[in-house]
Residue frames as a rotation matrix with the C-alpha (Angstrom) as fourth column:
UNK 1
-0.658 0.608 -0.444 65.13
-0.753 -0.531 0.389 -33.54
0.001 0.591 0.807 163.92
UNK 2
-0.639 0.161 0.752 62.13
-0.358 0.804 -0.476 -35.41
-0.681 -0.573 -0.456 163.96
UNK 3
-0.614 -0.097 0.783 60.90
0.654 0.492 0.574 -38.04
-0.441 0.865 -0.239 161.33
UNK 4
0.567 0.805 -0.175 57.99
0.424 -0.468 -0.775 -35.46
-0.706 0.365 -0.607 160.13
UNK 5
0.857 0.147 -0.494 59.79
-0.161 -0.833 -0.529 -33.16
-0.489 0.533 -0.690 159.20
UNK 6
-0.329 -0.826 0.458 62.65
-0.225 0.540 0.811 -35.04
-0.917 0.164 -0.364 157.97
UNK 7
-0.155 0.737 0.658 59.60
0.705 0.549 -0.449 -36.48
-0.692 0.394 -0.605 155.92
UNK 8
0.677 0.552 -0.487 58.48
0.319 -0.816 -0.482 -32.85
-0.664 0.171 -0.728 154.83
UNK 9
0.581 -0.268 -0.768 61.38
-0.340 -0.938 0.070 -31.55
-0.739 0.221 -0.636 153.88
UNK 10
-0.719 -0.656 0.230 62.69
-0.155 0.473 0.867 -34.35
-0.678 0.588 -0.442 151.81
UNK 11
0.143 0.661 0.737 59.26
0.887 0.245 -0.392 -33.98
-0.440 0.709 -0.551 149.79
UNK 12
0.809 -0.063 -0.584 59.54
-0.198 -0.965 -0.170 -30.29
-0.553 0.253 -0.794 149.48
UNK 13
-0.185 -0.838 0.513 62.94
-0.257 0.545 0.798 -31.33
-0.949 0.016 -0.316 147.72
UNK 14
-0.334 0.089 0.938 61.42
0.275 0.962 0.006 -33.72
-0.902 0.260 -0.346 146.00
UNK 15
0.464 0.859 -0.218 58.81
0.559 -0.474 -0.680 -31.12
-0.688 0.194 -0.700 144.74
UNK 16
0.525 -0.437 -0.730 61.43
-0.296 -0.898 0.325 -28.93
-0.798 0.045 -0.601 143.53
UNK 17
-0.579 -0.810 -0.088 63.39
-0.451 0.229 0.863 -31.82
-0.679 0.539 -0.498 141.56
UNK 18
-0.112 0.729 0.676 60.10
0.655 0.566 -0.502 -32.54
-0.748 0.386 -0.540 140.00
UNK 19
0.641 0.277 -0.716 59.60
-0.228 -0.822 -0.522 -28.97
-0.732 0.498 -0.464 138.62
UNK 20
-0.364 -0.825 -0.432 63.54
-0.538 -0.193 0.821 -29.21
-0.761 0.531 -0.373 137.20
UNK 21
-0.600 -0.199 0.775 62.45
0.451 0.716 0.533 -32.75
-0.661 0.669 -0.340 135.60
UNK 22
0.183 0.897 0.403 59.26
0.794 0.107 -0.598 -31.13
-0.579 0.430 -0.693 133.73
UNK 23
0.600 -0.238 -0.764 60.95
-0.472 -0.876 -0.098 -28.16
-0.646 0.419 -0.638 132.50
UNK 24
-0.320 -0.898 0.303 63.47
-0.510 0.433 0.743 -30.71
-0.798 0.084 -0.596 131.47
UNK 25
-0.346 0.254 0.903 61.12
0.722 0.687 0.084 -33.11
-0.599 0.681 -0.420 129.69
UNK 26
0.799 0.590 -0.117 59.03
0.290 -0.548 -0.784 -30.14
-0.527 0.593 -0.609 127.89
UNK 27
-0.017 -0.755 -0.655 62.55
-0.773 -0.406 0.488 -28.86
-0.634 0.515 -0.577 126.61
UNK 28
-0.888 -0.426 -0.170 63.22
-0.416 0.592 0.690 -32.46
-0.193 0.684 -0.703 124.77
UNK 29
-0.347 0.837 0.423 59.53
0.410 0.541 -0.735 -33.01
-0.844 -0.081 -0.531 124.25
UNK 30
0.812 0.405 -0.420 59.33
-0.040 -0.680 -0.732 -29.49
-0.582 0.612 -0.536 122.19
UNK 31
0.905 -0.408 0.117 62.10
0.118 -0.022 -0.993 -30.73
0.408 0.913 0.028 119.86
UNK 32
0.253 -0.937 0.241 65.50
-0.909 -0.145 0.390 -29.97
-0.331 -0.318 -0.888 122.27
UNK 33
0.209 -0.471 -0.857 67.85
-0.319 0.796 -0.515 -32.66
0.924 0.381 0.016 122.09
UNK 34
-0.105 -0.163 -0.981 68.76
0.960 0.240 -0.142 -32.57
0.259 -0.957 0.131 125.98
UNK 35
0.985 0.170 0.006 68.59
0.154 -0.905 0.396 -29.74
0.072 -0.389 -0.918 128.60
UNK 36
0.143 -0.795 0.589 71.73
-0.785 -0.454 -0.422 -27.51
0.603 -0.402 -0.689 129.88
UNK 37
-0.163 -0.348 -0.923 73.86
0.192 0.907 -0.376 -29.71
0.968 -0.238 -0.081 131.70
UNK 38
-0.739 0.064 0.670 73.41
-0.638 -0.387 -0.666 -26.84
0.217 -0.920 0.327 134.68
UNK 39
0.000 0.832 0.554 69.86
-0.979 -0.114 0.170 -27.60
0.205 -0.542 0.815 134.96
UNK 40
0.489 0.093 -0.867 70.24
-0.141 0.990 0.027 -31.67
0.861 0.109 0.497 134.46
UNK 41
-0.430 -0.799 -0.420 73.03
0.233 0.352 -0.907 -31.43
0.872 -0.488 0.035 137.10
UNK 42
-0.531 0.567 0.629 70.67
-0.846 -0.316 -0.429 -29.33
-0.044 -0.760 0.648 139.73
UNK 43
0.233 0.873 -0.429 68.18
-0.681 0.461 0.569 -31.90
0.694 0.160 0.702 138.98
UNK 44
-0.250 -0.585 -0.772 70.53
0.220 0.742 -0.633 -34.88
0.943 -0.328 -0.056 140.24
UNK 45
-0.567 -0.468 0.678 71.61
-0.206 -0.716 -0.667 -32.81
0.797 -0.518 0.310 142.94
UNK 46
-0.385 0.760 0.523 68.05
-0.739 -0.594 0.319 -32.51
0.553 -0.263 0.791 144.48
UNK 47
0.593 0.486 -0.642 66.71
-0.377 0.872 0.312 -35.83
0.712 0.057 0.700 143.60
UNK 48
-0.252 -0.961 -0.117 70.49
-0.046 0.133 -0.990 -36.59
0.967 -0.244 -0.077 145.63
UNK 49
-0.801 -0.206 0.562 69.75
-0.404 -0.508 -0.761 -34.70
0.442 -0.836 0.324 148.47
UNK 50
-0.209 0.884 0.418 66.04
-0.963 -0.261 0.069 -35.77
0.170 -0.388 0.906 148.98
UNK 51
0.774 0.397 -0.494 66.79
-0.294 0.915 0.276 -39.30
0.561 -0.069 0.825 148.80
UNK 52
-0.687 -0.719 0.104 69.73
-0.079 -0.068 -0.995 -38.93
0.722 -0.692 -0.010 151.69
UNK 53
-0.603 0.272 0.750 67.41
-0.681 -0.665 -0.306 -37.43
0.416 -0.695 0.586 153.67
UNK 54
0.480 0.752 0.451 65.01
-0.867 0.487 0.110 -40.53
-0.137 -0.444 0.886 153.41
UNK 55
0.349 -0.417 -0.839 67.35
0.220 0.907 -0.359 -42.99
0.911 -0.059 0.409 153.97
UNK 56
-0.695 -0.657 0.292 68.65
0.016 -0.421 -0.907 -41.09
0.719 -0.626 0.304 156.42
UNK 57
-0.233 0.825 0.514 65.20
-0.962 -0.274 0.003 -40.59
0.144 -0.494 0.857 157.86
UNK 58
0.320 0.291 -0.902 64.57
-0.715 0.699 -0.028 -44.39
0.622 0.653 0.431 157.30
UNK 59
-0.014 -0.661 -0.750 67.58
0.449 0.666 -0.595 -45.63
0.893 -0.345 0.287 159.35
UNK 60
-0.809 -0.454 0.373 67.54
-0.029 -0.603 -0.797 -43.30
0.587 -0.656 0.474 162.11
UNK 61
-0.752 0.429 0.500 64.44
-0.654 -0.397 -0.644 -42.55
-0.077 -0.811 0.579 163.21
UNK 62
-0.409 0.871 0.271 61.67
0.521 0.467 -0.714 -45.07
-0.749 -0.151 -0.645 161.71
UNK 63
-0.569 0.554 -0.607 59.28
-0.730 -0.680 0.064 -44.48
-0.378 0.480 0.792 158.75
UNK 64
0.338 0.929 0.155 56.02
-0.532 0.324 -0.783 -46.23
-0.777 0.182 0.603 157.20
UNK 65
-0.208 -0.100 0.973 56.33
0.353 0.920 0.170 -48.88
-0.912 0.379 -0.156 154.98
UNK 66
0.987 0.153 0.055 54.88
0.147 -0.702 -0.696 -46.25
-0.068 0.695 -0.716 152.21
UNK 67
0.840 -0.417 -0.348 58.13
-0.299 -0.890 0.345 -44.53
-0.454 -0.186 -0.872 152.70
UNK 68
-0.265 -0.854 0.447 60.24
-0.358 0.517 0.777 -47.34
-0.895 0.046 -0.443 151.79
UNK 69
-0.081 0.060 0.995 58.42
0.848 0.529 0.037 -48.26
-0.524 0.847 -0.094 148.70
UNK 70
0.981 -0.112 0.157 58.66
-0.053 -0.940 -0.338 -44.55
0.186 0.324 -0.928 147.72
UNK 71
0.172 -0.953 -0.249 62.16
-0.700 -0.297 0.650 -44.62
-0.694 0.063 -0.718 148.72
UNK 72
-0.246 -0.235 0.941 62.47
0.495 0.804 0.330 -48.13
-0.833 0.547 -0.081 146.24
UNK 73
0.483 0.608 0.630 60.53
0.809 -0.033 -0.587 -46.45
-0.336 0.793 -0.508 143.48
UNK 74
0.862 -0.473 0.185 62.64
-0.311 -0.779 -0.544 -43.00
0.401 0.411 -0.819 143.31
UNK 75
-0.239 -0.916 0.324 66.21
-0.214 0.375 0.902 -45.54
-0.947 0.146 -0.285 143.51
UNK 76
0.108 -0.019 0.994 64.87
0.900 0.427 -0.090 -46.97
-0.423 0.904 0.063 140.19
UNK 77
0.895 -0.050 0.444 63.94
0.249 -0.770 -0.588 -43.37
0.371 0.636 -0.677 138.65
UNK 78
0.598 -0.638 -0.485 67.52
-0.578 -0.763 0.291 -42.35
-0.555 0.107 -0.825 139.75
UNK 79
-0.283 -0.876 0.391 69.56
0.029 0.400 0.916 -44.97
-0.959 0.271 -0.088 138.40
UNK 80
0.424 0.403 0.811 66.98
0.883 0.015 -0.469 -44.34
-0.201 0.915 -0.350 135.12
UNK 81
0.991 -0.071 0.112 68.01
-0.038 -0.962 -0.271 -40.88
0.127 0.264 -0.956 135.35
UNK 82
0.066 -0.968 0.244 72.21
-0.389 0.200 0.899 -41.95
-0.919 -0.154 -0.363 135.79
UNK 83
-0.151 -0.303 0.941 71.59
0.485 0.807 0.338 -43.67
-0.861 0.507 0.025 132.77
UNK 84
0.621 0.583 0.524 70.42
0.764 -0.302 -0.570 -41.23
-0.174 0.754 -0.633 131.05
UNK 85
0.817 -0.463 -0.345 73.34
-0.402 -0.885 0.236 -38.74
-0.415 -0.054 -0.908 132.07
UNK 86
0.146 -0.988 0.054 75.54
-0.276 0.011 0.961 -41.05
-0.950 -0.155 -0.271 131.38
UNK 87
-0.304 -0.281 0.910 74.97
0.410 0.824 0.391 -42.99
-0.860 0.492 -0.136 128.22
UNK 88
0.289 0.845 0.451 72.85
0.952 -0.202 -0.231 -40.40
-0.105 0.496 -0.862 126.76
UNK 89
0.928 0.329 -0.175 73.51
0.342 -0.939 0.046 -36.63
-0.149 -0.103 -0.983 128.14
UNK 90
0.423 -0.886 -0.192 77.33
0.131 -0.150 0.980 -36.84
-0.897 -0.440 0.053 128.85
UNK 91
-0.110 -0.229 0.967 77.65
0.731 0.640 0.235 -38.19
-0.673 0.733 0.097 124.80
UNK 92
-0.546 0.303 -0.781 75.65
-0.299 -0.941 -0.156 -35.20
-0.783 0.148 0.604 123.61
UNK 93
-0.998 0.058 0.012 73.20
0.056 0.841 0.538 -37.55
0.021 0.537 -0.843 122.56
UNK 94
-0.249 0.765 0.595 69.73
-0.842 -0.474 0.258 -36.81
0.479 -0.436 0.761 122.25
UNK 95
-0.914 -0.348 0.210 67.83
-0.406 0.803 -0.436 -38.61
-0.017 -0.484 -0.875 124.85
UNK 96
-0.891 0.317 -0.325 65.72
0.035 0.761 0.648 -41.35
0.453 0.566 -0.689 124.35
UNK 97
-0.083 0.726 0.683 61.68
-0.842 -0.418 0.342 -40.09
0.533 -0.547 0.645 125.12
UNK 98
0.472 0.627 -0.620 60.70
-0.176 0.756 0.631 -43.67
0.864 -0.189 0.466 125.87
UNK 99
-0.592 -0.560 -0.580 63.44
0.625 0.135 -0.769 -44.07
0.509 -0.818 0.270 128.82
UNK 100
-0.795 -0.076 0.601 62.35
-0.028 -0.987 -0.161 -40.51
0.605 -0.145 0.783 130.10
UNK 101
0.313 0.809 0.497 58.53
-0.858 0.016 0.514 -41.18
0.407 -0.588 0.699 130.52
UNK 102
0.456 0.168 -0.874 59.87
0.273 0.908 0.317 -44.26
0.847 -0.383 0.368 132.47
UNK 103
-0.470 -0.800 0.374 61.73
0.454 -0.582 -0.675 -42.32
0.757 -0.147 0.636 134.54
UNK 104
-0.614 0.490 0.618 59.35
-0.675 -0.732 -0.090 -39.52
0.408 -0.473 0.781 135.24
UNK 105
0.140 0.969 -0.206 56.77
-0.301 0.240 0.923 -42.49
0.943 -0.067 0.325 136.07
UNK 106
-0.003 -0.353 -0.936 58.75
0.786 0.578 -0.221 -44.41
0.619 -0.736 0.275 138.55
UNK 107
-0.969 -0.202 0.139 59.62
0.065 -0.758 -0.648 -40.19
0.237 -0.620 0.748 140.01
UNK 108
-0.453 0.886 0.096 56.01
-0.538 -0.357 0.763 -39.54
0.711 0.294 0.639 139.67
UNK 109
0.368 0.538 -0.758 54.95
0.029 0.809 0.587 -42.77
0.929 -0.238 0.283 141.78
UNK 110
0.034 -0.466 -0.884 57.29
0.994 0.107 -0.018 -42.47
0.102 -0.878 0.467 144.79
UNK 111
-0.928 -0.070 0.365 56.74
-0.019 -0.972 -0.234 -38.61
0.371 -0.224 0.901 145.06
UNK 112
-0.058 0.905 0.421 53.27
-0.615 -0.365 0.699 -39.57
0.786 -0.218 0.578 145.76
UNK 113
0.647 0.180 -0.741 53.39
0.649 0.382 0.658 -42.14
0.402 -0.907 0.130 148.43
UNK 114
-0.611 -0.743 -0.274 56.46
0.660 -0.288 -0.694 -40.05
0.436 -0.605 0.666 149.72
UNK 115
-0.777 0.440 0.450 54.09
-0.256 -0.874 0.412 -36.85
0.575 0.205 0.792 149.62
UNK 116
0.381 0.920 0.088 50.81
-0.322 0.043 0.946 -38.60
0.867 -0.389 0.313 151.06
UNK 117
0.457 -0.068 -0.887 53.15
0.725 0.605 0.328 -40.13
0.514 -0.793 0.327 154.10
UNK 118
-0.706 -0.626 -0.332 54.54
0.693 -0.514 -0.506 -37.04
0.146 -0.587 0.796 154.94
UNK 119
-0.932 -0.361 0.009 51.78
0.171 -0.464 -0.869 -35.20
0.318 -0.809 0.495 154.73
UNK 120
-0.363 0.427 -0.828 49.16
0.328 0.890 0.316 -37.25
0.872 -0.157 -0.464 156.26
């Protein structure tokens, strides 16, 4: 497979584990305590898969310097988002907003360089 679409389809991904997170954050924005663990666990999942895909894309074939500080920037928002399953969601704790909008920024920042280097 070549790096484009390697590129593409780990944004398209990406795209998707964005939606989960915003449905997520509006749930504990409008007063939830946490989302369904389903949807928290799809979230992972995604975020999982789409950052395989660019490492994988990374080591194998070659990608822009963008790609790698987008791949740095959505490692921080996952281990923000591990912390939050673990210390927070697993506990049945509500979770803490301030973590969150760090989170979503760090996702929020490396979805766009990921997004403008793939499709460039």
């Amino acid at each position: 497979m070549e790096t484009a679409m390697l590129l593409k389809t780990a944004t398209i991904l990406m795209g998707i584990t964005a939606l989960g997170g915003l449905m997520m954050a509006f749930m504990r924005f409008s007063g939830s305590d946490r989302p369904p663990s389903w949807l928290a666990m799809l979230h992972g999942l995604l975020a999982g898969a789409g950052l395989t895909l660019l490492l994988y894309a990374g080591f194998t074939a070659g990608v822009p310097g963008s790609v790698w500080t987008a791949v740095a920037l959505l490692v921080l928002a996952a281990l923000g988002g591990i912390f939050l399953n673990l210390a927070y969601h697993d506990k049945r704790l509500p979770l803490p907003k301030g973590i969150i909008v760090v989170h979503a920024l760090l996702a929020v920042a490396g979805f766009a360089l990921l997004f403008l280097a793939a499709f460039r």
